[in-house]
C-alpha positions in Angstrom: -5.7 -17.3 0.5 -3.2 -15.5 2.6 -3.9 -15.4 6.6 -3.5 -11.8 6.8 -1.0 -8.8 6.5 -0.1 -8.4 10.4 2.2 -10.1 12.2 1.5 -10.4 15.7 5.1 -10.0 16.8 4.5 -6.4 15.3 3.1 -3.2 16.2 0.0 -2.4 13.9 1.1 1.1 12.1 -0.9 3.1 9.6 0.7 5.1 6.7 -1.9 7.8 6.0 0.1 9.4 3.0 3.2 9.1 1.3 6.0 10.6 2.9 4.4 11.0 6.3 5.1 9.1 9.2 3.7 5.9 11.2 0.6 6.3 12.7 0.5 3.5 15.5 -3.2 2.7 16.0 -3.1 2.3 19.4 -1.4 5.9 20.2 -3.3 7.6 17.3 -7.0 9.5 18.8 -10.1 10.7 17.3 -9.4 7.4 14.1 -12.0 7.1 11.7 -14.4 4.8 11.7 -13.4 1.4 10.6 -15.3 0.1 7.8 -18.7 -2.6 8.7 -18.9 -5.4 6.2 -22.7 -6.3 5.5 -23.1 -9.9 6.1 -23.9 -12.3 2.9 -27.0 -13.9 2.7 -26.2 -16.8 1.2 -23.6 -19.0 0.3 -23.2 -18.0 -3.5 -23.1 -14.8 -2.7 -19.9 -12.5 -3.0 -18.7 -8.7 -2.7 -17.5 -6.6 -5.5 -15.3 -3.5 -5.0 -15.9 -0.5 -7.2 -12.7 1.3 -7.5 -13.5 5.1 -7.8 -11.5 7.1 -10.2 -8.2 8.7 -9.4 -5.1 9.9 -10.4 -1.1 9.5 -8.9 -1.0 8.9 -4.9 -4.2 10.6 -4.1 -6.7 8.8 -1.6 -8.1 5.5 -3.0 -11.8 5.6 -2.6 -14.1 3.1 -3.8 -17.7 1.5 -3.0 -18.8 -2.5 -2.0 -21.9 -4.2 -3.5 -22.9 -7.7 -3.1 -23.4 -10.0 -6.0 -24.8 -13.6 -6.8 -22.8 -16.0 -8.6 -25.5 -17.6 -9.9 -27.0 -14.5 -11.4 -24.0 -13.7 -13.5 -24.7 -14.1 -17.4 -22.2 -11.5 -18.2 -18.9 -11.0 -16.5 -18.4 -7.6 -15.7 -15.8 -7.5 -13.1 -11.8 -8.0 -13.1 -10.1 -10.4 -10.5 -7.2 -9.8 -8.7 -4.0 -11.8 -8.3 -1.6 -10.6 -6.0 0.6 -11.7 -3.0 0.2 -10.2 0.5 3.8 -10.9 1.2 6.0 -7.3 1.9 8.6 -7.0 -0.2 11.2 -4.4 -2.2 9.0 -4.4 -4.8 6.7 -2.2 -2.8 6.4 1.6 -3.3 6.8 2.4 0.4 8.1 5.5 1.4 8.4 6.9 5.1 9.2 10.4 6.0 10.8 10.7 2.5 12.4 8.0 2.5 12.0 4.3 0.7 11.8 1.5 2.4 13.9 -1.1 0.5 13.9 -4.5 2.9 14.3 -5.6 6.3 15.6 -4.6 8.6 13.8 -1.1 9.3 10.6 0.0 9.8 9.1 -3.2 8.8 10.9 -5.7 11.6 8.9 -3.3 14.1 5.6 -2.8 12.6 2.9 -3.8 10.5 2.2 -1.5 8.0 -0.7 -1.3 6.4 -2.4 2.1 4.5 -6.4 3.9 4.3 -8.9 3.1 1.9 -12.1 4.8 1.7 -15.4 3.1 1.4 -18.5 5.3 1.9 -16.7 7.2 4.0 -15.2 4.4 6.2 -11.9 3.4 6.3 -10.1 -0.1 5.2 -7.0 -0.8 5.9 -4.7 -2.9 3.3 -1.4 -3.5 2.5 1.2 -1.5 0.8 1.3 -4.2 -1.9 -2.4 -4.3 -2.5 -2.1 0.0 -2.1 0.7 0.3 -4.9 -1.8 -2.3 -7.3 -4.7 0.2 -6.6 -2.8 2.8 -7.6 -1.7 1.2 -11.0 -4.9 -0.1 -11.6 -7.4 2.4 -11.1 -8.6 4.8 -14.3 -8.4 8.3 -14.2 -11.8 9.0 -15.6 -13.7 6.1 -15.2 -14.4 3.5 -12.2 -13.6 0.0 -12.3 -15.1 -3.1 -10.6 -12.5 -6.2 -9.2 -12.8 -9.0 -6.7 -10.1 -8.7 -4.5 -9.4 -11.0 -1.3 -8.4 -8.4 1.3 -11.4 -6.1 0.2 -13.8 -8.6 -0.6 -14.1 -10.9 2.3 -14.5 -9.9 6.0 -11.0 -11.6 7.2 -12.4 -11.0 10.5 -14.9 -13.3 10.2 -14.0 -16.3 9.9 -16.6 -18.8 8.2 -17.2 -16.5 5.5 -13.9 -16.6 5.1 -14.0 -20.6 4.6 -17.2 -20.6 2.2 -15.1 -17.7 0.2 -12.3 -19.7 -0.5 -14.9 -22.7 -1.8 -15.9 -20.3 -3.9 -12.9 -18.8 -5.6 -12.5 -21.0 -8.5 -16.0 -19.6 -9.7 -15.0 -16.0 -9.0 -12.2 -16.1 -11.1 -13.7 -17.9 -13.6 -16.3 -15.8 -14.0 -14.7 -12.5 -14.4 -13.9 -11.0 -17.5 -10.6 -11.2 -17.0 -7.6 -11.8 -14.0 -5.3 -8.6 -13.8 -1.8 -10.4 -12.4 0.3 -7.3 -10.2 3.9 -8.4 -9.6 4.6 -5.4 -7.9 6.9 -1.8 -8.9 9.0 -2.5 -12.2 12.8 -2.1 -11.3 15.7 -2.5 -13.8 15.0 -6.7 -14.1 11.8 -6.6 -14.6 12.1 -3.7 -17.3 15.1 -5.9 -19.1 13.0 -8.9 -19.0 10.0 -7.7 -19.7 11.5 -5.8 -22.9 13.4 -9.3 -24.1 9.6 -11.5 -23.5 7.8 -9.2 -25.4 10.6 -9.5 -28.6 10.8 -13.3 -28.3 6.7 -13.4 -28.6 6.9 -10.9 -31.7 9.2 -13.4 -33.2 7.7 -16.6 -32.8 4.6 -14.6 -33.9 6.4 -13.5 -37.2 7.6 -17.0 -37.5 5.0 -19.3 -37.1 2.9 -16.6 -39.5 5.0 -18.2 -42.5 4.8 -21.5 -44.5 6.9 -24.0 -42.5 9.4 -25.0 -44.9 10.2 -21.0 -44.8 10.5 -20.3 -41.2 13.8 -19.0 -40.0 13.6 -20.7 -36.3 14.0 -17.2 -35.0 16.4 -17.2 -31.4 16.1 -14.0 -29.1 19.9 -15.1 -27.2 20.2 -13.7 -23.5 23.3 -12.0 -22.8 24.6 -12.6 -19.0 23.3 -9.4 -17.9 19.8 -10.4 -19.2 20.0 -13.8 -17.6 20.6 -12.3 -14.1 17.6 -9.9 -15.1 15.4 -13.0 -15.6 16.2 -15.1 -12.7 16.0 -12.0 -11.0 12.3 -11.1 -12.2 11.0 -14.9 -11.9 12.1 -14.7 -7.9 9.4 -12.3 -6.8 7.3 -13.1 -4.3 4.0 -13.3 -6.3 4.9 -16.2 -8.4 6.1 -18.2 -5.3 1.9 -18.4 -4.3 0.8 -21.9 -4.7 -2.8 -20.1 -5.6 -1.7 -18.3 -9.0 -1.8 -22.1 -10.3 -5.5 -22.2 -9.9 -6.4 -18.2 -10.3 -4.3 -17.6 -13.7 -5.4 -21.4 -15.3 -8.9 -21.1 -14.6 -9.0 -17.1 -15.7 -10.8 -15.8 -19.0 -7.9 -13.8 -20.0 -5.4 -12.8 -17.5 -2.9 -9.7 -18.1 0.3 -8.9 -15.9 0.7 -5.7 -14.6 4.4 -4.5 -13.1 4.5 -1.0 -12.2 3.8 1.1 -15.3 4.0 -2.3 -17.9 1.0 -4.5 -18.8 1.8 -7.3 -20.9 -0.4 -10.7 -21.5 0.1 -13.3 -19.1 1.0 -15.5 -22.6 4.2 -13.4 -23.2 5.6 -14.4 -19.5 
């Protein structure tokens, strides 16, 4: 569990929509009213976020219920893996322009962006934002456990019965959804080469042994920068993927536009 998105070193800044410019809270009037969390009523009790549907960059708008983990005979929600750590693989864009890495806008504030729940307004991070947007169906809303929505991070002993809790959240979700961030040329070049290596060993192993070919997918330089490159991100340095993708169902990567099974990486 990450301790938050905001550094207090930084100014708190809101990016309402793409291309705009930052909001700082503090100079900003007439905000919208920042979304209550109901508390739990018990210790095996969590939240689940209904994503709403939607389509592109428009507003991400969704709904919170509260469930018991001990009620659960059929898992019917997704977990989410993710970091909260800022990075280029973000889809961040300010006043047209993308922001790439520090230095910029980032060394001075903390960005984070609006989502809408009954009409209230949560703020997460651009990482989280660019997953939503990925995620969500176009025609059809989706339910998911994720930290930053899930748990009042303002409060802080939910927050430490949460965490007790997480192994049993992730276990019993249908599946984990893993979001690496935006796809870039390494992770497209690496992603391609995985995906032909598993469709080889699949195609071998399928035969007799004494008849299999011992198929090998070589990696030219290019490809071998692509894959140190792609295994660098930020969201397999998190100690907590260990325990979130091991103890998962099924658990399916997500980068930018690709989805692939966890297996193939």
């Amino acid at each position: 569990m990450a301790a938050g998105i905001s550094a207090p070193s930084r100014l708190p800044a809101v990016l309402e929509f793409d291309n705009y410019e930052l909001l700082s809270r503090q100079e900003t009037e007439n905000l919208p009213e920042d979304y209550k969390y109901e508390a739990l009523p018990d210790s095996h009790s969590f939240r689940i976020f209904e994503l709403l549907p939607g389509v592109g960059t428009s507003e991400l708008c969704g709904q919170i219920s509260i469930e018991n983990l001990d009620e659960i005979e059929t898992p019917y929600y997704r977990a989410l893996s993710y970091t909260w750590m800022e990075s280029k693989y973000d889809n961040l864009i300010i006043a047209g322009q993308k922001v790439i890495e520090f230095p910029g806008p980032r060394e001075v504030y903390s960005i984070q962006h609006p989502t809408w729940i009954n009409g209230c307004r949560l703020l997460i991070s651009t990482n989280l934002r660019d997953a939503l947007r990925r995620l969500r169906d176009s025609n059809h809303s989706a339910k998911f456990w994720i930290d930053a929505i899930c748990i009042n991070q303002q409060d802080l002993d939910e927050r430490a019965n949460q965490v007790l809790l997480i192994p049993r959240i992730y276990h019993s979700a249908m599946s984990v959804w893993f979001w690496l961030g935006e796809a870039d040329d390494a992770s497209r070049i690496t992603l391609k080469w995985m995906i032909a290596l598993s469709e080889a060993f699949s195609q071998s192993t399928s035969k007799p042994p004494e008849s299999r070919p011992g198929a090998v997918l070589e990696l030219n330089p290019g490809e071998v920068k692509s894959l140190v490159s792609f295994l660098q991100r930020p969201v397999f340095q998190r100690i907590w993927i260990v325990q979130e993708l091991a103890i998962a169902r099924e658990v399916i990567a997500y980068c930018g536009g690709w989805s692939v099974p966890f297996r193939i990486i």
